[in-house]
C-alpha positions in Angstrom: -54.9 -62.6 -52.7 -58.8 -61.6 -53.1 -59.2 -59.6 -56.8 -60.8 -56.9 -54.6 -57.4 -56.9 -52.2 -55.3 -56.5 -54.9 -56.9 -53.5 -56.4 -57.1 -52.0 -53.3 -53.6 -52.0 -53.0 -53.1 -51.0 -56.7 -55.6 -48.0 -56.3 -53.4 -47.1 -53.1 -49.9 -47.2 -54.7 -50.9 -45.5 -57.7 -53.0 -42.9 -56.4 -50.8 -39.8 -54.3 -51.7 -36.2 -53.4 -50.1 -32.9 -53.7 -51.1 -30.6 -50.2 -50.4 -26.9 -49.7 -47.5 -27.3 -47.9 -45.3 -29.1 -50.2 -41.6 -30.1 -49.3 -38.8 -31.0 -51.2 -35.6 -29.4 -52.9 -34.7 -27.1 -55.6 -32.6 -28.4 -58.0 -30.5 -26.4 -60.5 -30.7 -29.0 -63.5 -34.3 -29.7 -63.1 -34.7 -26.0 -63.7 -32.5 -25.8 -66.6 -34.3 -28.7 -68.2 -37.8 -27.5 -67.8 -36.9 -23.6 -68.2 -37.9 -23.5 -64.6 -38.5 -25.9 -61.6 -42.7 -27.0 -61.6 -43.4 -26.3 -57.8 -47.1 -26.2 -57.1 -50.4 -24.4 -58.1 -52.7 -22.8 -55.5 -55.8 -20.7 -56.1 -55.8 -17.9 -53.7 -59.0 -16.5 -52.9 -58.4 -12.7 -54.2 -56.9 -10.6 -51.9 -54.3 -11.0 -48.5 -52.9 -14.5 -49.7 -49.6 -15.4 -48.3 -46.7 -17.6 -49.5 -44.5 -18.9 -47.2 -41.1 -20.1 -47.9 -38.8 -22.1 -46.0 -34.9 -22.8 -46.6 -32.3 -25.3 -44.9 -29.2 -23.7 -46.8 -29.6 -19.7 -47.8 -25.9 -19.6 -48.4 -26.0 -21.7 -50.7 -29.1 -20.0 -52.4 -27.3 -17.3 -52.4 -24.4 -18.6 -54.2 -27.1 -19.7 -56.9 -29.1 -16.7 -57.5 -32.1 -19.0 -56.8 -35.4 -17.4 -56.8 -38.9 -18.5 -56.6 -41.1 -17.0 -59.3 -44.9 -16.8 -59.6 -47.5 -16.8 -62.3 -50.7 -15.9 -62.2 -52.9 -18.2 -64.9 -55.4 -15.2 -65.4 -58.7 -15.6 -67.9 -57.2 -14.1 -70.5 -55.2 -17.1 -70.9 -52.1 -18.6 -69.5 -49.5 -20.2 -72.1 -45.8 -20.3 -71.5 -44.5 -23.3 -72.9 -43.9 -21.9 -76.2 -41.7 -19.3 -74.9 -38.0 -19.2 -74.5 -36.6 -19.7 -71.3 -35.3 -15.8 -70.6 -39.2 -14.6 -71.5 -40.5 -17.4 -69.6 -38.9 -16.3 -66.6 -40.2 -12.7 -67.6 -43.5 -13.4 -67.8 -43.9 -14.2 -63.7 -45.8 -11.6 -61.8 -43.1 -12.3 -58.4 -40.1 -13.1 -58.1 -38.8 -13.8 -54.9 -35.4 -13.9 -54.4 -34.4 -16.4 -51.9 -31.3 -15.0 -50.1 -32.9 -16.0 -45.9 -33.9 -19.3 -44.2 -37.7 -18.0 -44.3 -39.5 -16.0 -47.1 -43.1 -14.4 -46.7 -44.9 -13.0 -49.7 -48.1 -11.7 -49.7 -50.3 -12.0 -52.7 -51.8 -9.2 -54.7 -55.3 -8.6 -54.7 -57.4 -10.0 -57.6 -60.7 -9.0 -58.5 -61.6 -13.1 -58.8 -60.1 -16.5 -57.0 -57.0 -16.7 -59.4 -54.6 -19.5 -60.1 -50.8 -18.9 -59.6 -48.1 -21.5 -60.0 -44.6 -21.3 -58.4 -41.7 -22.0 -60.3 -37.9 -22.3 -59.1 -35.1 -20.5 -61.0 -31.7 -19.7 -60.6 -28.5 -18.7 -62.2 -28.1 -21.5 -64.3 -31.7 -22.2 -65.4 -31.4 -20.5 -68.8 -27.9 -21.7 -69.4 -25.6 -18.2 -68.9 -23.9 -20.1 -65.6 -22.5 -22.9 -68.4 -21.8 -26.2 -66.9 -23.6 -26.7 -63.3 -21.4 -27.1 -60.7 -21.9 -30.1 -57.7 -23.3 -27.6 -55.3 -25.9 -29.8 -53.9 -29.4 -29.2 -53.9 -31.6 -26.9 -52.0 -34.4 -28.6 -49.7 -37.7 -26.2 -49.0 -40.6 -25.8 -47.5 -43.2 -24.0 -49.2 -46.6 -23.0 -47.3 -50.0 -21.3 -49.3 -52.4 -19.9 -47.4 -55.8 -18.4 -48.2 -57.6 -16.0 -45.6 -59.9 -17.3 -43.3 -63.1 -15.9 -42.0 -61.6 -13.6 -39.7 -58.8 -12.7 -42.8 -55.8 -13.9 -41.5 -53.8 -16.0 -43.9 -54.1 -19.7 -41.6 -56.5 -21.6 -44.4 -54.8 -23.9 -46.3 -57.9 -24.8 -48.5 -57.4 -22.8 -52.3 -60.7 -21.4 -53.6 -61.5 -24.5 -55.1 -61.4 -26.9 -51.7 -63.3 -24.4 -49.5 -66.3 -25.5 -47.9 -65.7 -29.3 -48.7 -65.0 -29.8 -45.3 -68.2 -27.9 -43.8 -70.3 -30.3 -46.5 -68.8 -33.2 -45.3 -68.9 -32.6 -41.6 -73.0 -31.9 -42.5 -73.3 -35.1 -44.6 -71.6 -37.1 -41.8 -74.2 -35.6 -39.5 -77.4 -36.4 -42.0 -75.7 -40.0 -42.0 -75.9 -40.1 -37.9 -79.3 -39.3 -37.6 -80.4 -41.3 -40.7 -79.4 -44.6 -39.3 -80.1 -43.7 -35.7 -83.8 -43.2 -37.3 -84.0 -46.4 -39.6 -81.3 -48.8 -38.9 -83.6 -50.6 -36.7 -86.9 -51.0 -39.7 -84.0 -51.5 -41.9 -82.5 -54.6 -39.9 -86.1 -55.9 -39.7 -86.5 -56.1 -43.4 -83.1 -58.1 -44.1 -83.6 -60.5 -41.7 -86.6 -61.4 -43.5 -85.1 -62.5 -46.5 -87.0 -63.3 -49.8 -86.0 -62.8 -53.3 -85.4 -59.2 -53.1 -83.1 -59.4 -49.8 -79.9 -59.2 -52.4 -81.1 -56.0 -53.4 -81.3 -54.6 -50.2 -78.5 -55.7 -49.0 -76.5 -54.0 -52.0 -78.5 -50.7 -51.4 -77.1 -50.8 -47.4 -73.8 -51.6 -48.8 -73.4 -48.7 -51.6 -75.0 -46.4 -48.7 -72.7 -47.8 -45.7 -69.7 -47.0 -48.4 -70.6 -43.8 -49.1 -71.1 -43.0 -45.3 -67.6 -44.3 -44.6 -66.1 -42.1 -47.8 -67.9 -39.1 -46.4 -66.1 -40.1 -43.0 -62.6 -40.4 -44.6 -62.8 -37.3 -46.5 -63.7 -35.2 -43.4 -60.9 -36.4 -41.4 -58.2 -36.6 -44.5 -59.8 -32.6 -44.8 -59.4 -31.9 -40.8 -55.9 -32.7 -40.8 -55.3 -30.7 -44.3 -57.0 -27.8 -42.6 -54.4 -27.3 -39.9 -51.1 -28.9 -42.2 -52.1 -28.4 -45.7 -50.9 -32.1 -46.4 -53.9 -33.8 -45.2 -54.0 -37.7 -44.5 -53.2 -38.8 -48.2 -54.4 -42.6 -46.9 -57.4 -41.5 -46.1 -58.3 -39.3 -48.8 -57.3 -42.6 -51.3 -59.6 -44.9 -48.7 -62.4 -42.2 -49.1 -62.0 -42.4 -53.0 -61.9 -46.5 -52.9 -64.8 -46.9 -50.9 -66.9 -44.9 -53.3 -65.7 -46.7 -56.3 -67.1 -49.7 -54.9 -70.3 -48.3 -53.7 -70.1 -47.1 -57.5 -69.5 -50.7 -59.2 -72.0 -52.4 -56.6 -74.6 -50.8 -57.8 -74.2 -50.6 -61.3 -74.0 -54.4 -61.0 -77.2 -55.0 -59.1 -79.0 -52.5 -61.3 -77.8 -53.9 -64.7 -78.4 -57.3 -63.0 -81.9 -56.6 -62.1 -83.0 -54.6 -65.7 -81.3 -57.7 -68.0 -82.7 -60.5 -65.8 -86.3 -59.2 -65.5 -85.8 -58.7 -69.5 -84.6 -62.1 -70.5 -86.7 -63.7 -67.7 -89.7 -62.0 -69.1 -88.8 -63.1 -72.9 -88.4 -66.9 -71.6 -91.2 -67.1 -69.4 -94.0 -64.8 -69.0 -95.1 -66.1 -66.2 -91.8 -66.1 -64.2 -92.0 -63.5 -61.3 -90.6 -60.4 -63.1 -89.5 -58.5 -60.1 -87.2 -61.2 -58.6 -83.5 -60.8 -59.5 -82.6 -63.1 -61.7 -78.9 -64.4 -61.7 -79.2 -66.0 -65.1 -75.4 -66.4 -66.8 -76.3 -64.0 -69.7 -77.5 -61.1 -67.0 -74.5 -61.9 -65.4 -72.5 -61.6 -68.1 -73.5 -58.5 -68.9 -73.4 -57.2 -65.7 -69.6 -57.8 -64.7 -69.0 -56.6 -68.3 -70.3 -53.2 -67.5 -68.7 -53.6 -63.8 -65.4 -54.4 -65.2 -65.1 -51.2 -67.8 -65.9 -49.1 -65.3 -63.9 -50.2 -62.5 -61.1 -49.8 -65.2 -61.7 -46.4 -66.0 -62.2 -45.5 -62.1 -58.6 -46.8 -61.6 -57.3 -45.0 -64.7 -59.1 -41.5 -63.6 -58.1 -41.6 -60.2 -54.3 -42.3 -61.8 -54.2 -39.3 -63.7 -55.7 -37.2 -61.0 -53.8 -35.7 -58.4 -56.4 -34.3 -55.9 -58.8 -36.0 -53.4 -62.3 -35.9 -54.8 -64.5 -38.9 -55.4 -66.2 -36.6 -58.4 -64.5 -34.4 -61.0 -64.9 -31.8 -63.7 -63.6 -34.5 -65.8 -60.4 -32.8 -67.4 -58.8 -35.9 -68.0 -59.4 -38.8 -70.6 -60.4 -41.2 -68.0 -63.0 -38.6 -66.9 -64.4 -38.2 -70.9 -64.5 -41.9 -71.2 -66.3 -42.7 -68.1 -69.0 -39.9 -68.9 -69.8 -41.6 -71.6 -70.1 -44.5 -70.5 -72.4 -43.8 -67.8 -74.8 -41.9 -70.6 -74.4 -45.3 -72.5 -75.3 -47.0 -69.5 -78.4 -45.0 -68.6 -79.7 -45.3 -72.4 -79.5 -49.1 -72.5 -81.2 -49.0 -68.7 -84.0 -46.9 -70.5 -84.4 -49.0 -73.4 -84.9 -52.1 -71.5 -86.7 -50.8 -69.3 -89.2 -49.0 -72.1 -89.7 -52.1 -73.7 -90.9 -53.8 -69.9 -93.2 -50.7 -69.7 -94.3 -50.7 -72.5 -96.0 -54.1 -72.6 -97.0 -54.1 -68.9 -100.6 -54.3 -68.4 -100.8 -53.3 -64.6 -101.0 -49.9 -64.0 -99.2 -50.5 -60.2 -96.8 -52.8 -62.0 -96.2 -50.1 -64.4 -95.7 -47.4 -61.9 -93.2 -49.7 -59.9 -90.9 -49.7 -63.0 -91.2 -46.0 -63.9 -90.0 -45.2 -60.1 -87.0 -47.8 -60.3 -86.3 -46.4 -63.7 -86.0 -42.6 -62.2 -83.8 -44.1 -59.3 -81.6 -45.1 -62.3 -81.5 -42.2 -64.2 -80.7 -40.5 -61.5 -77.8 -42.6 -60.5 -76.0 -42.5 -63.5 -77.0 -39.2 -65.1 -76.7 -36.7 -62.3 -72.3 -36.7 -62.7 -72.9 -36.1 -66.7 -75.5 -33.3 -66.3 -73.6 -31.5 -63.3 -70.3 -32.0 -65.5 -72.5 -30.3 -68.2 -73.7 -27.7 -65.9 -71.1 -26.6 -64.6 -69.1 -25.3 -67.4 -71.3 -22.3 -67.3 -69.5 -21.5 -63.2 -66.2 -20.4 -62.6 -63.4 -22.9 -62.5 -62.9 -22.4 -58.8 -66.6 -23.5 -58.8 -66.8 -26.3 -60.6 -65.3 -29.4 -58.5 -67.2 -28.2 -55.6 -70.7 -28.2 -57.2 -70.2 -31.6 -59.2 -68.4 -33.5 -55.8 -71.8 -31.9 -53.7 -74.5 -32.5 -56.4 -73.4 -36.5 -57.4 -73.3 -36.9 -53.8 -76.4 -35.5 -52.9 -78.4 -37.0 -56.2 -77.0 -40.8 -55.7 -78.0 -40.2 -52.1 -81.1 -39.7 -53.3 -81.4 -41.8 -56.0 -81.0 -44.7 -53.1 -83.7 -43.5 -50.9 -86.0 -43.7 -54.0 -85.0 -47.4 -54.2 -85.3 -48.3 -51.0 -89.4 -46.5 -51.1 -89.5 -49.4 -53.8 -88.4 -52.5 -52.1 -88.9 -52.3 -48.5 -92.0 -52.7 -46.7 -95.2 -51.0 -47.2 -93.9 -49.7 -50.3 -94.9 -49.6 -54.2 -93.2 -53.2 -54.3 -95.3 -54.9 -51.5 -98.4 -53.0 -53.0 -97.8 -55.0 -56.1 -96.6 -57.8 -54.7 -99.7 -58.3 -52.4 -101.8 -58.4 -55.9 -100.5 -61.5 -57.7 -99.2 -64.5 -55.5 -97.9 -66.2 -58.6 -96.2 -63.7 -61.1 -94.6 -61.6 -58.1 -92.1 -62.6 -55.1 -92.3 -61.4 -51.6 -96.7 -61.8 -51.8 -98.7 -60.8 -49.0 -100.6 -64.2 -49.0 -100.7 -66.7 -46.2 -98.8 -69.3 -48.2 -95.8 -66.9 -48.7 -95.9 -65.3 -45.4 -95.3 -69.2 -44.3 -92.3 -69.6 -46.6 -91.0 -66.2 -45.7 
């Protein structure tokens, strides 16, 4: 089995998703050892939310005293785990007391997109029914819905999800027309080969994968949008497909800065702009490749929600933060100390523009991570999923300007026939 088959399948096993409709069954000792049943969260919009809940056995929840209660996690903070079960179970805002085979509760009004979690309770929760009898469990059905543009309670989407799906139908769309437009030049330019063709063909990669994710993500959010479970295999295909449009291209980037730097410091005359597969660059290369494919796996472990980019609550998140800043200074270092003692100016401009297409990659998710802290939470995923997705988009365009024809790279290249690949002499147009 391939390394990249084998994390596939780990990344698939490992990764799952909670929807808005969530199914499953109430059980009395779960309750009593977590001072209430965990159920879901869902951020309601503000106002004419609805709750839906759905029973196989209301006898039996009867017999209970089961009821489903719901807190609202407000601004002014939202901390019950210090508190004793009774004034846990106090604290909820609703409490709806499940006695029928189908339960609809409409949400208060908020003056913000608010959180609210819904916890299961019942007569033995806090211990005053003693010893839990073998009743059996209850199984449920619980559906959240948000209002949609008309204001009827159908959306499934909470506050934070909505308008995901509208971006990605529009991205899908820029994709189309993109490669209807330049699929054709593009084509023309690999076939030719030369010493750059590896980088081209890593740029059309990292862009076909992130086309593909795009794809995956609207359909996985189609689906959601009617059932409020989505296509969980697609949402965790959408997510692996990026992560390796996200490791292929910090490998050909790290590649290309550490080759042209120890090819440069061993030969001065060696054609700095080809990429140069020499085993310390590509050392440090899969060293980079391999921490953060590690960290990918680990963040998209600990989260539970479909999106390729986060707000970065977890550890994983922190960890690969910083190592993308870490990343992006070393880039700029090596890439200051080629600038630096470059003599041509069109040389010199070449490197500043592939130096901004790598800023871009890797610093855009630490700056909108940054950024966003001053929105509101229901904000925050939404503008740092958009933003990376729009800046690495455009952080590959910049690098293709660079490397395909009639662009800064051939301008250079056409000036020096022996310390630059791909020249615009006769003699390499022959070997070409």
């Amino acid at each position: 089995m391939s390394p990249l088959m084998f994390i596939c399948i780990v990344f698939l096993l490992c990764n799952s998703a909670f929807g808005k409709t969530v199914s499953g069954v109430f059980k009395s000792d779960s309750a009593r050892e977590q001072n209430g049943q965990y159920i879901t969260k869902f951020m309601y919009h503000g106002g004419r939310g609805l709750l839906v809940c759905r029973l196989e056995n209301a006898p039996l929840a009867v017999e209970k005293e089961a009821k489903l209660l719901l807190f609202p996690e407000t601004e002014e903070g939202f901390d019950i785990d210090n508190l004793s079960c009774p004034d846990r179970l106090s604290k909820a805002q609703l409490s709806i007391h499940l006695s029928e085979e189908e339960h609809n509760q409409s949400i208060p009004h908020q003056s913000s997109p608010t959180l609210w979690m819904a916890m299961y309770a019942d007569r033995y929760t806090c211990g005053e029914g003693g010893i839990i009898p073998a009743q059996g469990d209850l199984a449920f059905t619980v559906l959240l819905f948000n209002p949609d543009s008309a204001g009827n309670p159908l959306e499934h989407f909470s506050a934070e999800e909505s308008g995901l799906h509208s971006f990605y139908c529009l991205l899908i769309l820029a994709y189309f027309v993109a490669s209807c437009i330049y699929v054709q030049p593009l084509w023309r330019a690999l076939r030719k080969g030369g010493p750059m063709h590896t980088v081209l063909k890593v740029l059309s990669t990292a862009l076909a994968l992130q086309g593909v994710s795009a794809l995956f993500n609207y359909i996985h959010l189609a689906r959601y949008s009617r059932d409020g479970d989505g296509i969980p295999i697609m949402g965790s295909l959408a997510e692996f497909c990026d992560m390796v449009s996200q490791v292929s291209m910090l490998y050909m980037l790290l590649s290309l800065c550490m080759g042209w730097t120890l090819s440069k410091n061993r030969k001065p005359q060696s054609r700095p702009l080809q990429w140069d597969s020499s085993p310390a660059s590509k050392a440090l290369a899969m060293g980079g490749v391999a921490t953060q494919g590690a960290l990918l796996l680990w963040e998209q472990y600990e989260e539970t929600e479909h999106h390729s980019y986060h707000a970065q609550r977890s550890t994983a998140g922190v960890f690969l933060i910083a190592l993308r800043i870490i990343l992006a200074l070393l880039l700029a270092s090596v890439l200051y100390t080629i600038i630096r003692t470059e003599r041509s100016a069109l040389k010199r401009d070449f490197y500043l523009s592939f130096a901004k297409g790598c800023f871009i990659w890797f610093l855009c998710h630490p700056v909108l991570v940054l950024l966003s802290a001053i929105f509101n939470e229901h904000q925050r995923e939404k503008m740092v999923t958009i933003g990376v997705i729009l800046c690495q988009a455009i952080s590959v365009v910049i690098l293709y300007q660079l490397f395909l024809s009639r662009s800064l790279y051939w301008e250079v290249s056409s000036l020096s026939s022996v310390s630059l690949p791909l020249t615009m002499s006769r003699g390499a147009r022959g070997r070409y």
